[in-house]
C-alpha angles and dihedrals in degrees: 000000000000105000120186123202115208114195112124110179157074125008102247097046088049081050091055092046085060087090101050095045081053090054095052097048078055100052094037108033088167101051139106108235116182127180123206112209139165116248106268102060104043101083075080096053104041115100092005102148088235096060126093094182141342118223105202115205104202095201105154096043097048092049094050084046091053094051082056120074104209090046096045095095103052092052102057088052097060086045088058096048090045091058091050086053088056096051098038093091130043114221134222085194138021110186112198105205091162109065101194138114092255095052086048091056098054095040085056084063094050129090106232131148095209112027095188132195150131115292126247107285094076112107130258089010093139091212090300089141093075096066088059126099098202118031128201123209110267116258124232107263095224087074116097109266093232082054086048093055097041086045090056083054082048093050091057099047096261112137103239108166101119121080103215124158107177098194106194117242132187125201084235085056091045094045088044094053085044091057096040087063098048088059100065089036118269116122123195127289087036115138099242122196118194137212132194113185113171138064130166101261104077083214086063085057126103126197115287092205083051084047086056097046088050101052089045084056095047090051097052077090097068100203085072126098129197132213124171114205132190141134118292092271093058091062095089085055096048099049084055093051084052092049088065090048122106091194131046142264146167120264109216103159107139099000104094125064113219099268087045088048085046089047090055098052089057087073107051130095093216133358123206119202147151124236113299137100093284089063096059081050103063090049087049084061091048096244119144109253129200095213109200104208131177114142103026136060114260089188082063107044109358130134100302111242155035094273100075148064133234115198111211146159103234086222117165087234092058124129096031095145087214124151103211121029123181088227107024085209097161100065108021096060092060107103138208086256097060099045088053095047087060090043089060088044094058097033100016134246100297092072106046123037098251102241117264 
């Protein structure tokens, strides 16, 4: 049986499909089991144990290549050799995990005998359900997206009760992120706490100056290290958060790639996040995490799992999923005392000043 998963993007939703691409290596050992995935999330695909093969679709780089005369060329040629990726198996079963416009094009271009999602009725789906050949009923959006994705294995008959994620980790990944470490002076055996600050919707932002007074207040334990983590873009912001601080902490912000970033949580004893991909990654290595949500559902796409915390205003307008808010309430009106309370309650009192 030769089986493709389609779910491109982001990082977290390609973190929640991990378990059903586990449930599916367990009901079908023998079979070939692809994943076709857009650049910035398959650092986390590739080598996985339950992979046969990743087919990388490099979008946003092609398109910026096109728009640029001298590298025209050789993008179109990898476009060509990409398509030919996509056609040079025929699939017995195409799963769309994605949902989207953009999943529907590309499964048009692939050979597959049952091209299987959810019918129209699931939110945000841009018609994508008419490109399918066998069409679920739609599940209800308040479910959690990683019990979305096991339920469509459910709905064909395929077992999916087990969360499993499976990140691949080499020893290189895990001694880079050691030295690394060592580097900004944390040497093995250290209780690290991380924190991921930053996300792309500025109403999924907290105060920086409130990120700073909340790391000063976790290092008044000593034992305690800090690291702040983020993309390589981050890295301005969190250099500001650092600047308010009184104590120290690591700057990590674009130095680490995501199986290096997934390597370091490991070794944490707590992340706290808002709401953004790092965040489901530090769930997928079985780390506690504090989630700070405002205008997004955390019933819908928090931190999977009993072990950790979300810190919310219960407001009348949350969730909203907007983008850009006059007040930013939500978010703005959560304070430092609230974010270290969850952090006790995940790794216990020694490690965060209970609030006063």
């Amino acid at each position: 049986m030769n089986i493709l998963i389609v779910k491109l993007s982001a990082i977290g939703d390609v973190i929640h499909t991990l378990p059903a691409l586990n449930a599916l290596r367990k009901q079908f050992p023998g079979a070939t089991i692809n994943w076709l995935v857009e650049e910035a999330a398959a650092d986390l695909l590739i080598g996985h144990p339950a992979l046969n093969r990743v087919l990388v679709s490099r979008r946003k780089q092609w398109l910026a290549q096109l728009r640029n005369g001298p590298a025209r060329a050789a993008a179109w040629q990898e476009m060509r050799r990409f398509w030919h990726e996509l056609r040079d198996t025929r699939y017995d079963m195409v799963l769309d995990f994605q949902a989207l416009l953009k999943s529907g094009l590309l499964l048009s271009v692939v050979h597959g005998a049952r091209k299987i999602g959810f019918d129209k009725g699931m939110q945000h789906q841009e018609h994508s359900y008419l490109l399918l050949n066998e069409r679920l009923p739609p599940v209800d959006m308040e479910v959690h997206a990683l019990d979305r994705n096991l339920e469509m294995l459910r709905r064909v008959g395929i077992p999916a009760a087990e969360v499993a994620y499976g990140v691949p980790l080499s020893d290189a990944e895990r001694e880079r992120v050691t030295l690394l470490l060592r580097e900004n002076g944390i040497s093995p055996g250290s209780t690290i706490i991380a924190i991921n600050p930053m996300t792309k919707w500025e109403t999924k932002n907290w105060d920086n100056r409130k990120f700073a007074a909340l790391a000063d207040r976790l290092l008044e334990r000593s034992a305690v290290r800090l690291v702040f983590t983020g993309a390589r873009d981050d890295w301005a912001q969190v250099t500001e958060i650092m600047g308010h601080m009184q104590g120290r902490a690591a700057n990590l912000a674009g130095k680490t790639s995501l199986k290096e970033l997934a390597a370091l949580y490991e070794k944490c004893a707590c992340l706290i996040s808002t709401d953004t991909g790092p965040m489901h990654l530090g769930a997928a290595m079985n780390i506690p995490v504090v989630a700070l949500f405002g205008p997004t559902a955390p019933w819908r796409t928090g931190p999977y799992g009993e072990k950790h915390q979300v810190v919310r205003l219960d407001l009348p307008c949350s969730p909203c999923f907007k983008r850009r808010c006059d007040t930013t309430r939500c978010m703005a009106e959560i304070n430092v005392d609230q974010v270290l309370a969850a952090v006790a309650r995940v790794v216990g009192p020694g490690h965060a000043k209970s609030p006063v």
